[in-house]
C-alpha positions in Angstrom: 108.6 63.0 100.6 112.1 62.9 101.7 114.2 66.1 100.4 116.2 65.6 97.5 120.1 64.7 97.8 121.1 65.6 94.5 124.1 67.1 93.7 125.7 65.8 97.0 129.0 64.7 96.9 129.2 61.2 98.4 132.6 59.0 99.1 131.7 55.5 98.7 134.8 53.2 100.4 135.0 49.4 99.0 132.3 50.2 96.6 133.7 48.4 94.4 131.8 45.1 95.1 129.0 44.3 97.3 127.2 46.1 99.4 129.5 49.0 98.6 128.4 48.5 94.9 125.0 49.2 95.9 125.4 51.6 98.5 127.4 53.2 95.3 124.8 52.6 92.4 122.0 53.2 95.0 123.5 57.1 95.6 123.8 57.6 91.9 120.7 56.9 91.2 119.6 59.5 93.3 121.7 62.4 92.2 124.6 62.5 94.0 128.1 62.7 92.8 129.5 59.6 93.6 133.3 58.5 94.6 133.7 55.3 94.5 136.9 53.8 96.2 138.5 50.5 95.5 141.7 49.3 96.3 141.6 48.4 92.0 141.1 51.1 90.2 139.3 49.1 87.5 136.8 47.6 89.5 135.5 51.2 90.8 135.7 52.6 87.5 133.5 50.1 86.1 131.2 50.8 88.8 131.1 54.9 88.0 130.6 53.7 84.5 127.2 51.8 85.4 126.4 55.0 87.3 127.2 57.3 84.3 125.7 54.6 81.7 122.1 56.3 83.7 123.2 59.5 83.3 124.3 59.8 87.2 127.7 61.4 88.0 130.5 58.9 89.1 134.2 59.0 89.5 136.6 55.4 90.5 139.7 56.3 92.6 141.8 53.9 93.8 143.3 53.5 97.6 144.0 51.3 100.5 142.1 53.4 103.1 144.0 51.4 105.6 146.8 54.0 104.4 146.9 57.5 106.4 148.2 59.1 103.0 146.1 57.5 100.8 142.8 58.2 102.8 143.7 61.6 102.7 144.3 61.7 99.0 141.0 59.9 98.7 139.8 62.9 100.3 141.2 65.7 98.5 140.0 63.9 95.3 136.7 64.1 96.0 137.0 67.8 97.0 138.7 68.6 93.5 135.8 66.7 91.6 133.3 67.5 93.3 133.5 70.6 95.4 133.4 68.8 98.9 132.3 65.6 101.0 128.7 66.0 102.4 128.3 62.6 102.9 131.0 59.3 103.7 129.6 56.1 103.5 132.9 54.0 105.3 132.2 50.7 103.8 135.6 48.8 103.2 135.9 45.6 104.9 136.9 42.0 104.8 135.9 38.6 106.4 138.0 35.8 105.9 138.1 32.7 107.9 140.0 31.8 110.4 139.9 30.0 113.9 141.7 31.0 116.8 143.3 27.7 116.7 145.2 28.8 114.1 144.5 32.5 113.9 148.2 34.6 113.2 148.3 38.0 115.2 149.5 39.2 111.4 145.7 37.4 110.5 144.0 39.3 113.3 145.9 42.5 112.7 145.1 42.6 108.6 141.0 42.6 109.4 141.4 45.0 112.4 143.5 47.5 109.8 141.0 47.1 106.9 137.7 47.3 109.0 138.3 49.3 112.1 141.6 51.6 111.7 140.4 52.5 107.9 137.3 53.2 109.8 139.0 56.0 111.5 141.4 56.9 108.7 138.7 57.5 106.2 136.7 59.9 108.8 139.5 61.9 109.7 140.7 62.1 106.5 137.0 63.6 105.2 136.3 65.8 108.6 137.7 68.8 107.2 136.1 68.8 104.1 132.7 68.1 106.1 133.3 70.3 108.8 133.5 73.0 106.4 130.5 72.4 104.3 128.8 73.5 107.8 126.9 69.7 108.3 127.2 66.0 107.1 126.6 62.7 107.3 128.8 59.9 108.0 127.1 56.1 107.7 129.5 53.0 108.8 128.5 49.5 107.9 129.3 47.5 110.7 127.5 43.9 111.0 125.1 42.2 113.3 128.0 39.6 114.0 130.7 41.1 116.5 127.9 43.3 118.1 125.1 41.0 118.7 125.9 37.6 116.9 129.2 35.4 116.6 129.9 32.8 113.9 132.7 30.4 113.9 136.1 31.5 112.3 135.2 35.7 113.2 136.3 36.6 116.1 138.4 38.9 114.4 135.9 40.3 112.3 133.3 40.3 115.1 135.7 42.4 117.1 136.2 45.1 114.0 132.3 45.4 113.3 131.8 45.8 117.2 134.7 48.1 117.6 133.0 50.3 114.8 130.1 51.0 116.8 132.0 52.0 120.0 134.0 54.3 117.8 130.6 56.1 115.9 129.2 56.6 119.7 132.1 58.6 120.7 132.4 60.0 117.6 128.6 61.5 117.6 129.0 63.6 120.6 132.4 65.1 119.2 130.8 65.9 115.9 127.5 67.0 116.6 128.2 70.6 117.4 129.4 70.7 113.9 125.9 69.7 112.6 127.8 66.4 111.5 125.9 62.5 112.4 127.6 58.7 112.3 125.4 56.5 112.1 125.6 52.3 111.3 124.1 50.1 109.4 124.2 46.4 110.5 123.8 43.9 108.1 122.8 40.0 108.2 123.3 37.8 105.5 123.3 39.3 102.3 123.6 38.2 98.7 127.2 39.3 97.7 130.1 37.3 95.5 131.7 36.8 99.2 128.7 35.7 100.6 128.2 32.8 98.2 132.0 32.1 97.5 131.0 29.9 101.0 128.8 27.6 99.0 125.7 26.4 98.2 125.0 24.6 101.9 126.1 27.5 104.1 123.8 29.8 101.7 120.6 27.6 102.6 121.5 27.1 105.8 121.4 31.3 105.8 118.3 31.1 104.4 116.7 28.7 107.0 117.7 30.7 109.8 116.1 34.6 108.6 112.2 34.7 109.9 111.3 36.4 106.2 112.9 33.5 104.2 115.5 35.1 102.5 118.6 36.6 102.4 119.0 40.4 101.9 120.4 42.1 99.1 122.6 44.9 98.6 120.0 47.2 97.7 117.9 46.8 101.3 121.4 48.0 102.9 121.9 50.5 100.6 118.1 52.2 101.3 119.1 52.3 105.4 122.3 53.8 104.5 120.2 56.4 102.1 118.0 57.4 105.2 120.9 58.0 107.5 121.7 60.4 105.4 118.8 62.3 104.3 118.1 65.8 106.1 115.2 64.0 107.9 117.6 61.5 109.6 119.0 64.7 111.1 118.3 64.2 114.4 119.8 60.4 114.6 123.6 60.3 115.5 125.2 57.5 117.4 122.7 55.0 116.3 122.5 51.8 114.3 119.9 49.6 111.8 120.0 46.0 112.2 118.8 45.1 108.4 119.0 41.5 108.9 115.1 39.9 107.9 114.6 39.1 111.3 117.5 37.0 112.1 118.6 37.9 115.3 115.1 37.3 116.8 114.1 33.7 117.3 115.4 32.2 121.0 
């Protein structure tokens, strides 16, 4: 029986939508006390209010963690609310489309900013209010393309979810001695809005290719990001979970 997380404050970033949704709802459900960060304040309130519609404890905020100053605000908040950060589930991303044929650098620099710099912006922002609850857990959802896949019209996205991961291994020696572990989830395919805004034909095709039949849904990310950080995924820092039904297997 894993040990209770209630009453942990949690920062949820881009869980507004998506996997962040259910990383969000999925935390609330358990007991925490749940930030959830969108860069529209609407759509994360309406996400606390699902959480609080169960009785859970939720809280939207709005910010572009991309922004030094309003990661850190997005800190403070959640130490106002709630008392502190124990655990920061860095979540915000995007993946749109575009080949290096006609890839911008002002295309390339936007994913980089939202998925790898915010990356860094969100945890230093939260480090102090971590550091000084005396341990923590920080979880990062990365993606099995970049690190061990690559799909056409990604390269900048592949290169923010593999940057992630050399960032969380550097990261886990500095923190450890602070009682604090990153660890990464790595998705496959999984049934989000963005995920089937690329139609019907690429969502079968998605299917075809995942040994289990299937694609995943929010809430299988949402579990791995629950065991990194439970107390018994205390001794696991640096590390990641491909949650991906098998995908990355066949030759």
């Amino acid at each position: 029986m894993f040990t209770s997380l209630k009453g942990r404050s949690v920062i949820v970033t881009g869980g507004s939508k998506g996997i962040g949704r259910g990383i969000a709802l999925r935390f609330g459900e358990v007991g925490c006390k749940v930030l959830i960060v969108s860069r529209t304040l609407a759509d994360a309130e309406k996400v606390a209010a699902e959480i609080t519609a169960v009785g859970g404890t939720a809280t939207g905020f709005a910010a572009d963690v991309s922004s030094p100053e309003q990661a850190r605000s997005m800190a403070q908040t959640a130490v106002d609310l709630h008392g502190g950060i124990d655990i920061l589930c860095a979540n915000a991303g995007i993946f749109p489309a575009a080949t290096l044929d006609v890839m911008t650098p002002e295309d390339f620099d936007h994913v980089i900013n939202t998925n790898l710099r915010s990356t860094f912006l969100t945890v230093s922002a939260c480090l102090p209010a971590i550091k000084a609850q005396g341990k923590g857990r920080i979880v990062l959802t990365s993606s099995i393309t970049g690190p061990i896949t690559g799909y056409p019209g990604w390269s900048h996205y592949g290169a923010s979810k593999a940057g992630q991961l050399g960032f969380a291994r550097t990261a886990a020696i500095e923190l450890a001695p602070f009682g604090i572990t990153i660890n990464s989830v790595m998705p496959g395919n999984i049934l989000t809005e963005g995920l089937l805004e690329n139609g019907p034909d690429y969502v079968k095709q998605m299917e075809a290719a995942i040994p289990l039949g299937r694609l995943g849904t929010v809430a299988d990310i949402a579990n791995g990001a629950l065991f990194f950080a439970s107390d018994e995924a205390g001794f696991i820092t640096g590390q990641t979970l491909v949650i991906d039904g098998g995908q990355v297997l066949p030759e």
